[in-house]
KEROMAR-480778 format. One record per atom (N, C-alpha, C, O, CB): residue in one letter; atom name; x, y, z. Coordinates in steps of 0.05 Angstrom, whole numbers, padded with zeros to 5 digits. Glycine has a CB too. Layout:
+-----+------+--------+--------+--------+
| res | atom |     xx |     yy |     zz |
+-----+------+--------+--------+--------+
|   A |   CA |      X |      Y |      Z |
...
+-----+------+--------+--------+--------+
//
This chain:
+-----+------+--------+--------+--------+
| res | atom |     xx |     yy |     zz |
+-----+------+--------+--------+--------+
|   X |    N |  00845 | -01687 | -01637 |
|   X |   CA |  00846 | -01701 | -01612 |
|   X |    C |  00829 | -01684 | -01592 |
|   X |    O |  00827 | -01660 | -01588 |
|   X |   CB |  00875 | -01705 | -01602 |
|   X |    N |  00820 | -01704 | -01582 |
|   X |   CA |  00805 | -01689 | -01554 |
|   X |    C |  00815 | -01704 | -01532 |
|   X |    O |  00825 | -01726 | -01531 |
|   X |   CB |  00769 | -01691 | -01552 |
|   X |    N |  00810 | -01681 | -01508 |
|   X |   CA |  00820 | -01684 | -01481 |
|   X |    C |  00795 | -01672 | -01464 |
|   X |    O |  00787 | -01651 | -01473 |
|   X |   CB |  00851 | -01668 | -01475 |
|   X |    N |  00783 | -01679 | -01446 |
|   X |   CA |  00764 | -01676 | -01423 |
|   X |    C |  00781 | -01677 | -01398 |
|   X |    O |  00801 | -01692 | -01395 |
|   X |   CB |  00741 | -01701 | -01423 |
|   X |    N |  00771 | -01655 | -01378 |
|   X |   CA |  00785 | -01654 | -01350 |
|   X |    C |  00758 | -01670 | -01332 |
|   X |    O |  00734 | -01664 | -01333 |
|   X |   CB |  00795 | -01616 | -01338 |
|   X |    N |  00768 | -01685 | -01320 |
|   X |   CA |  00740 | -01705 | -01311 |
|   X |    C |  00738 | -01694 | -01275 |
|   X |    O |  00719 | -01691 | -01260 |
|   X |   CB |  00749 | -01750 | -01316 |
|   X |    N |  00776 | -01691 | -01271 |
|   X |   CA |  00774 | -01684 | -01244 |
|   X |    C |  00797 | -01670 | -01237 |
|   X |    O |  00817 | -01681 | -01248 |
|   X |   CB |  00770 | -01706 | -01226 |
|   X |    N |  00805 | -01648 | -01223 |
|   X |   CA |  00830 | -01637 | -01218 |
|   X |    C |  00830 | -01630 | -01188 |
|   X |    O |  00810 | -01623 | -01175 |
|   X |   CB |  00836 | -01611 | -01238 |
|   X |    N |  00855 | -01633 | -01179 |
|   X |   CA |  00867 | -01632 | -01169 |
|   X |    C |  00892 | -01622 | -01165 |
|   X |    O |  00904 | -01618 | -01186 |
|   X |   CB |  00863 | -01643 | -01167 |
|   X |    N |  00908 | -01612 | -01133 |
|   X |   CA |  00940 | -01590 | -01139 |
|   X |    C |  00959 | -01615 | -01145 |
|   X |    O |  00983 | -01614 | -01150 |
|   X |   CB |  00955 | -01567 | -01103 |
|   X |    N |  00944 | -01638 | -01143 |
|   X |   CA |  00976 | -01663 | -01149 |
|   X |    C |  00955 | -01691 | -01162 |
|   X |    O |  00964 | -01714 | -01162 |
|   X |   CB |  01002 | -01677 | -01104 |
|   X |    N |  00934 | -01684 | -01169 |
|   X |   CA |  00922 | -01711 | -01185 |
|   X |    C |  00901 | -01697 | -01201 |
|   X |    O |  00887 | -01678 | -01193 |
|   X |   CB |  00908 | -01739 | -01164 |
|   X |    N |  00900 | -01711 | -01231 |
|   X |   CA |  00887 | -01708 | -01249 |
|   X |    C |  00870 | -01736 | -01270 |
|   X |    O |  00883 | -01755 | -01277 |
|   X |   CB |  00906 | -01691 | -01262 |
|   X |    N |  00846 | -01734 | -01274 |
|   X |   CA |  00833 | -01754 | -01286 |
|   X |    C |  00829 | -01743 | -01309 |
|   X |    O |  00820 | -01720 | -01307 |
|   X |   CB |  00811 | -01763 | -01274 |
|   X |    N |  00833 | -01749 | -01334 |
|   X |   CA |  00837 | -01743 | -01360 |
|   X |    C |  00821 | -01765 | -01374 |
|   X |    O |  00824 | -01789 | -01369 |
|   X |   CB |  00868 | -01742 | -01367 |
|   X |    N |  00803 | -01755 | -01393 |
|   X |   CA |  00793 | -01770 | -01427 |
|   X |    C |  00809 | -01768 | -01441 |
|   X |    O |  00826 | -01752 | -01432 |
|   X |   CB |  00770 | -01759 | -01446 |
|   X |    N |  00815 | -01778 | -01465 |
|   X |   CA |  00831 | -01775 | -01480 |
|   X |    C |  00814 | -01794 | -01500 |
|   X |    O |  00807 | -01817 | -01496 |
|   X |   CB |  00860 | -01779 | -01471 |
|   X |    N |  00812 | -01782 | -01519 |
|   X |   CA |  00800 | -01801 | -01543 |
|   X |    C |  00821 | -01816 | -01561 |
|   X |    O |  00813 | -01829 | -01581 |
|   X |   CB |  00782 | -01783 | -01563 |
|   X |    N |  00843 | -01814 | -01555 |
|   X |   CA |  00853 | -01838 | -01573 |
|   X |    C |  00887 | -01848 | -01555 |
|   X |    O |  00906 | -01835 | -01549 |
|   X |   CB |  00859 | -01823 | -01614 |
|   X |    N |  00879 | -01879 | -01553 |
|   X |   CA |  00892 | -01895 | -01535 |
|   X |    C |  00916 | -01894 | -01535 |
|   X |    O |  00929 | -01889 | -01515 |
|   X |   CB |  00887 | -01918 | -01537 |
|   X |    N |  00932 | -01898 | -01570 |
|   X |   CA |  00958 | -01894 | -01570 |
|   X |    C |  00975 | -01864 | -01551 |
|   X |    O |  00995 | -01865 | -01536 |
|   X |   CB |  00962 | -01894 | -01599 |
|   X |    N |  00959 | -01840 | -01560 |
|   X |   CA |  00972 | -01816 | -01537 |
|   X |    C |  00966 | -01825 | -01516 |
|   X |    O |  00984 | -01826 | -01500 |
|   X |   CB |  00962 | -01783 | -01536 |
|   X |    N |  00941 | -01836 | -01506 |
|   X |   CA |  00947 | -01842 | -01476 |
|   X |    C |  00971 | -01857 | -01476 |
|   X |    O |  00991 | -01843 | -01471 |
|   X |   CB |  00925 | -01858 | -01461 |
|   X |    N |  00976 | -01888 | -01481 |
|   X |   CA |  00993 | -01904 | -01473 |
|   X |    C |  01024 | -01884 | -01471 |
|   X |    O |  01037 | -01881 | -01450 |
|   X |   CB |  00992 | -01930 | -01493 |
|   X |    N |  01032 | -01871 | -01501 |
|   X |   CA |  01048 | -01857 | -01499 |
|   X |    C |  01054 | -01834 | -01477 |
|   X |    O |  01076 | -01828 | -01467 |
|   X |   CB |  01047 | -01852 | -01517 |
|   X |    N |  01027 | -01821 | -01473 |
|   X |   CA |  01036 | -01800 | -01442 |
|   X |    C |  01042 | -01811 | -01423 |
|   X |    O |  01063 | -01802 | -01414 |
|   X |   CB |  01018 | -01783 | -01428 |
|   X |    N |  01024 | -01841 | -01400 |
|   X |   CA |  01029 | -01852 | -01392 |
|   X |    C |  01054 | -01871 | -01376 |
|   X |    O |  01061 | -01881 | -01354 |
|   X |   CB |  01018 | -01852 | -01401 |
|   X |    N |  01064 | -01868 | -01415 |
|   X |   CA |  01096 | -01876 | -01400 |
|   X |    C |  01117 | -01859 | -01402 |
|   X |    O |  01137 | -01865 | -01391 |
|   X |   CB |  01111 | -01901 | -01413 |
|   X |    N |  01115 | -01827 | -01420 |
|   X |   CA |  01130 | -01822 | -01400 |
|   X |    C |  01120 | -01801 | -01380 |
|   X |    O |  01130 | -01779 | -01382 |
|   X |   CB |  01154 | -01815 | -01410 |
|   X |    N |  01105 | -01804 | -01367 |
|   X |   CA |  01105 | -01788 | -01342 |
|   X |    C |  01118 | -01804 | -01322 |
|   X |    O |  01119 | -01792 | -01301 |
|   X |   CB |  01077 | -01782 | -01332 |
|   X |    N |  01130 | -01829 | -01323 |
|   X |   CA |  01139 | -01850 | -01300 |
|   X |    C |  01163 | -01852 | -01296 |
|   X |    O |  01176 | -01865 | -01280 |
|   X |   CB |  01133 | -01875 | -01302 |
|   X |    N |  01172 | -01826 | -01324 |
|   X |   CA |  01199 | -01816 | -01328 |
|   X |    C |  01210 | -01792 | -01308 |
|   X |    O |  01232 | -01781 | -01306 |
|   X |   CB |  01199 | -01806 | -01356 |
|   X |    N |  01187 | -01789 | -01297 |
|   X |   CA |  01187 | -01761 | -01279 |
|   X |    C |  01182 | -01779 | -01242 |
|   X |    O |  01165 | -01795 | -01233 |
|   X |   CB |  01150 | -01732 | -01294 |
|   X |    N |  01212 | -01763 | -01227 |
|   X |   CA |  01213 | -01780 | -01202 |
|   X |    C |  01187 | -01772 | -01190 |
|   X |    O |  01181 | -01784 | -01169 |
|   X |   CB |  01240 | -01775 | -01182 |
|   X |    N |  01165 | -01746 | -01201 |
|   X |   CA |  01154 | -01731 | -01181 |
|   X |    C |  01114 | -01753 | -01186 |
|   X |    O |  01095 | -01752 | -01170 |
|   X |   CB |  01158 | -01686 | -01190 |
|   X |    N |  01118 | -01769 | -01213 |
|   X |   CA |  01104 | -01785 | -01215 |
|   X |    C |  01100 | -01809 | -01190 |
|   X |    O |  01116 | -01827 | -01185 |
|   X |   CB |  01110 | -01791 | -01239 |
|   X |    N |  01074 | -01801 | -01176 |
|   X |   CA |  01072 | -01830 | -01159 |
|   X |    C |  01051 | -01852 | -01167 |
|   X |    O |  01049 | -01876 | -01158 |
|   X |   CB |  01064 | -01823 | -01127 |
|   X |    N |  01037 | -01841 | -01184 |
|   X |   CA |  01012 | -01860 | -01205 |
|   X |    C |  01019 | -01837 | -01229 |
|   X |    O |  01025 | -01814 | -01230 |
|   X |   CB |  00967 | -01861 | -01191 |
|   X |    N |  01012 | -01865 | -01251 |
|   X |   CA |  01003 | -01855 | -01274 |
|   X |    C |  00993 | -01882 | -01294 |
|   X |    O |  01008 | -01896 | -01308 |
|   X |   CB |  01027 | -01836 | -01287 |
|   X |    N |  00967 | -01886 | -01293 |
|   X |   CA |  00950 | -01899 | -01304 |
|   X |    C |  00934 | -01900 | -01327 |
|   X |    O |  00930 | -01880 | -01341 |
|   X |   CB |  00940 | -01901 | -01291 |
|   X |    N |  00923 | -01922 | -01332 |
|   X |   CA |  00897 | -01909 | -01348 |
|   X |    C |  00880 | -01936 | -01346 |
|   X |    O |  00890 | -01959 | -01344 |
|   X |   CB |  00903 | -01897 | -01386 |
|   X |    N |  00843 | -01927 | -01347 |
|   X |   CA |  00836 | -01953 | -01354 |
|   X |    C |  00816 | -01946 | -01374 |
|   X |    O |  00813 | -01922 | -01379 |
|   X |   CB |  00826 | -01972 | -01332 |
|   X |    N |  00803 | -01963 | -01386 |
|   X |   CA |  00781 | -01969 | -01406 |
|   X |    C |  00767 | -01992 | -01401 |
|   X |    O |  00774 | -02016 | -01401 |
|   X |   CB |  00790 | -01971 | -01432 |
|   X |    N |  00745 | -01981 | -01397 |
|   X |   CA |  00721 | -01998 | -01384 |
|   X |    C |  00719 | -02013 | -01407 |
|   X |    O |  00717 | -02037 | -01401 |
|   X |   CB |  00692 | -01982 | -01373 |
|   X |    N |  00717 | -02009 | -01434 |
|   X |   CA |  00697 | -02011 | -01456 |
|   X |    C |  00712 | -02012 | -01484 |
|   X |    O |  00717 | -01990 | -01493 |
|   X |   CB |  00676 | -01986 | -01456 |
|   X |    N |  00720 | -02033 | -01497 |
|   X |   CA |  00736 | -02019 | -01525 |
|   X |    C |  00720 | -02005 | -01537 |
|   X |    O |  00731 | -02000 | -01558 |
|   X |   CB |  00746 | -02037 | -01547 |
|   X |    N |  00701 | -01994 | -01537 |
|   X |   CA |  00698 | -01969 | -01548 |
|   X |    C |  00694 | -01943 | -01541 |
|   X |    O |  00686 | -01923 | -01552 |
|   X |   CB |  00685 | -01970 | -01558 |
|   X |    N |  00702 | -01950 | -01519 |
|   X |   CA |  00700 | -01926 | -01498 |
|   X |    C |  00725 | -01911 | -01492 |
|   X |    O |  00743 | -01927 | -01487 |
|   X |   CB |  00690 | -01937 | -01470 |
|   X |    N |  00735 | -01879 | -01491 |
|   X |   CA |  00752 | -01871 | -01493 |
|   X |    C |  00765 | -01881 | -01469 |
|   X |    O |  00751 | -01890 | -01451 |
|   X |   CB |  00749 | -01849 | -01498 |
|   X |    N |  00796 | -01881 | -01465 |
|   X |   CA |  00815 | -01888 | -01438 |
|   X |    C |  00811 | -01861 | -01421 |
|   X |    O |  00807 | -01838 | -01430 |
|   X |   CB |  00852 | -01895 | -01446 |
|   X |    N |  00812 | -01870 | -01392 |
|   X |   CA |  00817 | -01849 | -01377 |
|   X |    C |  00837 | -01851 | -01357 |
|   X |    O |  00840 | -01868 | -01339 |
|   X |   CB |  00795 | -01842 | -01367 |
|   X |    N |  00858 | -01818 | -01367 |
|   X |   CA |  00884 | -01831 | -01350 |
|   X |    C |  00885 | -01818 | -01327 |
|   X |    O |  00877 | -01795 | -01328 |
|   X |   CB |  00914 | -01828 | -01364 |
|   X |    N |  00894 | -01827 | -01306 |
|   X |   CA |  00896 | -01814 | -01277 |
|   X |    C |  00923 | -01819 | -01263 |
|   X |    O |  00936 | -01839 | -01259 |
|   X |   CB |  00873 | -01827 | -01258 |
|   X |    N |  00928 | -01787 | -01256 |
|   X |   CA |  00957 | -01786 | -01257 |
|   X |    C |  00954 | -01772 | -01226 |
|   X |    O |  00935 | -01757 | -01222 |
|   X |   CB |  00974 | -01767 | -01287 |
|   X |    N |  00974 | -01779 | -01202 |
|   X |   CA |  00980 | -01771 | -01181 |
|   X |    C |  01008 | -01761 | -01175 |
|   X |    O |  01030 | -01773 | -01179 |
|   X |   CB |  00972 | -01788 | -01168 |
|   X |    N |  01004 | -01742 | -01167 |
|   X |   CA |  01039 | -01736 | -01171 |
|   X |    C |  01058 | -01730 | -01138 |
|   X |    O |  01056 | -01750 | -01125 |
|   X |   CB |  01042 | -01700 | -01194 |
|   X |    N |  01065 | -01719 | -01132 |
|   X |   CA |  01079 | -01705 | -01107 |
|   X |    C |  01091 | -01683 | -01105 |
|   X |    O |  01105 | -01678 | -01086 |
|   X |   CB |  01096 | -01717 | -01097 |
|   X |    N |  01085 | -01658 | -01136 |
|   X |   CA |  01090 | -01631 | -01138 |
|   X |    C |  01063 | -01633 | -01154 |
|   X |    O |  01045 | -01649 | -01152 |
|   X |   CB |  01121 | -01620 | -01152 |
|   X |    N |  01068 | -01605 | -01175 |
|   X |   CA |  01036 | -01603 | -01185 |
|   X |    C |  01035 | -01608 | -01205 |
|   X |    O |  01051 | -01601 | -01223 |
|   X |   CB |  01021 | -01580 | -01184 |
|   X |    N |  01015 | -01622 | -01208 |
|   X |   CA |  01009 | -01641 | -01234 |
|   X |    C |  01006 | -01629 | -01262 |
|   X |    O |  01005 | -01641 | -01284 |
|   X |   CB |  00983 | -01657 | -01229 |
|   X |    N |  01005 | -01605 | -01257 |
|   X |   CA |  01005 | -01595 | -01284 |
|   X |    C |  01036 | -01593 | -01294 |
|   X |    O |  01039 | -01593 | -01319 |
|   X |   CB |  00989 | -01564 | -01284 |
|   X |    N |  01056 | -01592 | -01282 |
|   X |   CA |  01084 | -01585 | -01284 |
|   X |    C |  01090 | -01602 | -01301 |
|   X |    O |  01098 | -01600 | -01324 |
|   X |   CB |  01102 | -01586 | -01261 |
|   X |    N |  01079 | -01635 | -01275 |
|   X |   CA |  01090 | -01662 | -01291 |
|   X |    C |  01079 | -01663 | -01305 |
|   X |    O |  01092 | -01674 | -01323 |
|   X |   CB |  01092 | -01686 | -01284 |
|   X |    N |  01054 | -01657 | -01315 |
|   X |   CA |  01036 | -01661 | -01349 |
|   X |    C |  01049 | -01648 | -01370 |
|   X |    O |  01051 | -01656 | -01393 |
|   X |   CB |  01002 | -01648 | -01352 |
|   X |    N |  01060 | -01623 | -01360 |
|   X |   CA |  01063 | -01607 | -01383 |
|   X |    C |  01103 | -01619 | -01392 |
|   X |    O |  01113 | -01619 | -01414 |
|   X |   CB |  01054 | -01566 | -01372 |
|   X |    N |  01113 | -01624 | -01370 |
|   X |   CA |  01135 | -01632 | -01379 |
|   X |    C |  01138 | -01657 | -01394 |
|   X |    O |  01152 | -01658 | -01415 |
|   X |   CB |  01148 | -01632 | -01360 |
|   X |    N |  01127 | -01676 | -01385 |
|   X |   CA |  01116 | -01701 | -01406 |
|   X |    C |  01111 | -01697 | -01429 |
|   X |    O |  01122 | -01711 | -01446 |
|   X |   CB |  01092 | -01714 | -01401 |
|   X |    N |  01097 | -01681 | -01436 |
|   X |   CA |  01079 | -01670 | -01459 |
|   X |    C |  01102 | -01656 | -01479 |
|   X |    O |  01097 | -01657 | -01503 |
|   X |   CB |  01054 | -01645 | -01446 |
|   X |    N |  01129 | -01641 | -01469 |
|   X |   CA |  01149 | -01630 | -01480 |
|   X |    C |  01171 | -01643 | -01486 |
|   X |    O |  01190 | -01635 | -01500 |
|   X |   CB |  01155 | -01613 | -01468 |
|   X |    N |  01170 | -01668 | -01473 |
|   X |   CA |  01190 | -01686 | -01481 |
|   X |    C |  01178 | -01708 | -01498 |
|   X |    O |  01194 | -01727 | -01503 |
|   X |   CB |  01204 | -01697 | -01456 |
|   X |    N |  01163 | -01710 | -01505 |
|   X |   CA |  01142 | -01725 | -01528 |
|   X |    C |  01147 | -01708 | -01551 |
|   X |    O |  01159 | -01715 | -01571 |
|   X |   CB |  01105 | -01726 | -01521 |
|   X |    N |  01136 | -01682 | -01546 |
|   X |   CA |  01138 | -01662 | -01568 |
|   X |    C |  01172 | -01670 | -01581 |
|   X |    O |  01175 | -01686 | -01599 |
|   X |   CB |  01134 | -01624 | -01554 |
|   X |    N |  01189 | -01660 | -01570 |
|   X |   CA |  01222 | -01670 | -01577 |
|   X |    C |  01227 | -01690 | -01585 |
|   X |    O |  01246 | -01689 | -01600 |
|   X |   CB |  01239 | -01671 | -01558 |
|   X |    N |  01217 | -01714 | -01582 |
|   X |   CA |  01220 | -01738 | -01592 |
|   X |    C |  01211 | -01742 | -01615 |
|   X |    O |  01225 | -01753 | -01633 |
|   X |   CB |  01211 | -01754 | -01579 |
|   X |    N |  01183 | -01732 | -01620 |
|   X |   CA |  01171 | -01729 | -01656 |
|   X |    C |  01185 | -01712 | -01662 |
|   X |    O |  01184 | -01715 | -01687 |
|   X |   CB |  01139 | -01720 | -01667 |
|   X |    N |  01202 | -01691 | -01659 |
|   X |   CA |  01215 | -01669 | -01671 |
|   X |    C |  01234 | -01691 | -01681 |
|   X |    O |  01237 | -01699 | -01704 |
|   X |   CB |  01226 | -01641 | -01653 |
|   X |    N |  01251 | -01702 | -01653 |
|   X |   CA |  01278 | -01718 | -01667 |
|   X |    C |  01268 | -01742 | -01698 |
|   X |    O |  01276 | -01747 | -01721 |
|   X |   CB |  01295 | -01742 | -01634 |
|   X |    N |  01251 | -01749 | -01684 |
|   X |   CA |  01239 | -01774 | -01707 |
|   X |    C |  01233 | -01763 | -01738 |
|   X |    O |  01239 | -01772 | -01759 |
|   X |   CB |  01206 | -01787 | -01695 |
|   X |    N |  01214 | -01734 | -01729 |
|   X |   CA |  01217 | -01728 | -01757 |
|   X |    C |  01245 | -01722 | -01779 |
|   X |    O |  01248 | -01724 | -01804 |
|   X |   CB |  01203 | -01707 | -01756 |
|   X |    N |  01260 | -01713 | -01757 |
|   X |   CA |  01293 | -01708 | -01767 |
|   X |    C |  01301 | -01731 | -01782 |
|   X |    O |  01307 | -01729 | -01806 |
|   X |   CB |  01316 | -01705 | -01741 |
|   X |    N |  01301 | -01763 | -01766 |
|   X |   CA |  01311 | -01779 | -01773 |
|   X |    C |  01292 | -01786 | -01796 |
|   X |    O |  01307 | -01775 | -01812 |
|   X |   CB |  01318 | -01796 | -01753 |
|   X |    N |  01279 | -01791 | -01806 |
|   X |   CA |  01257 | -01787 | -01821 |
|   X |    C |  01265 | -01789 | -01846 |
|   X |    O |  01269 | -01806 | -01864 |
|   X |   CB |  01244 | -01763 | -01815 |
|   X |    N |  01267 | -01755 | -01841 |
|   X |   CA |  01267 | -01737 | -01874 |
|   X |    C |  01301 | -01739 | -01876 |
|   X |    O |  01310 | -01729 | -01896 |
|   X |   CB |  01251 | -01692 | -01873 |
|   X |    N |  01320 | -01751 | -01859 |
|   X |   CA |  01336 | -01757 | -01866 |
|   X |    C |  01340 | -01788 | -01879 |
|   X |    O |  01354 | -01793 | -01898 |
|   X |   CB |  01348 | -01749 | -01848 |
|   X |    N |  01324 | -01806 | -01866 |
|   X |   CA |  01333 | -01828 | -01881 |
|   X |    C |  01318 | -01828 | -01915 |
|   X |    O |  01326 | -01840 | -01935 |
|   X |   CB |  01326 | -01856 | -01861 |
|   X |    N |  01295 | -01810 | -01913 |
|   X |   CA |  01285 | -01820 | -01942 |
|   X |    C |  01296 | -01798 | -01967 |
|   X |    O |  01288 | -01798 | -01990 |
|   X |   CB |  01246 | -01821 | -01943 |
|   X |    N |  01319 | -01779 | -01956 |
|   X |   CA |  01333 | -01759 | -01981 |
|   X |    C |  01344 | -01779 | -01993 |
|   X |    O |  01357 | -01776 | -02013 |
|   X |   CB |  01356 | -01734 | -01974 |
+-----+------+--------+--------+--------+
//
């Protein structure tokens, strides 16, 4: 996976992301976070990577990186349930 920083900012960030499903998935949950005031994405182009732009009201790296850790936990739980249902 690749990620491009297009624009930064102390509370907004414009992000590439070459593949749509992690966008859609970061996207929603950053909206999980009260400190989220945008979190978008568009694609000009289906073949053109999405670019997500996220505005926050603390610093945006906090809410990125906390998003990003509660995603991580969720494939952890999933893999659990997983390798439990196919023993």
């Amino acid at each position: 996976m690749e990620i491009k920083i297009l624009e930064k900012k102390p509370n907004e960030i414009r992000l590439e992301i070459d593949d749509l499903t992690i966008c859609e998935l970061l996207r929603k949950e950053l909206w999980k976070d009260k400190a989220t005031v945008q979190a978008s994405y568009i694609r000009k182009h289906p073949t053109e990577n999405p670019i997500l732009h996220l505005q926050t009201e603390g610093k945006v790296k906090k809410v990125l990186q906390d998003a990003i850790k509660r995603l991580e936990k969720k494939n952890e739980e999933m893999m659990k349930a997983f390798k439990t249902a196919v023993k």
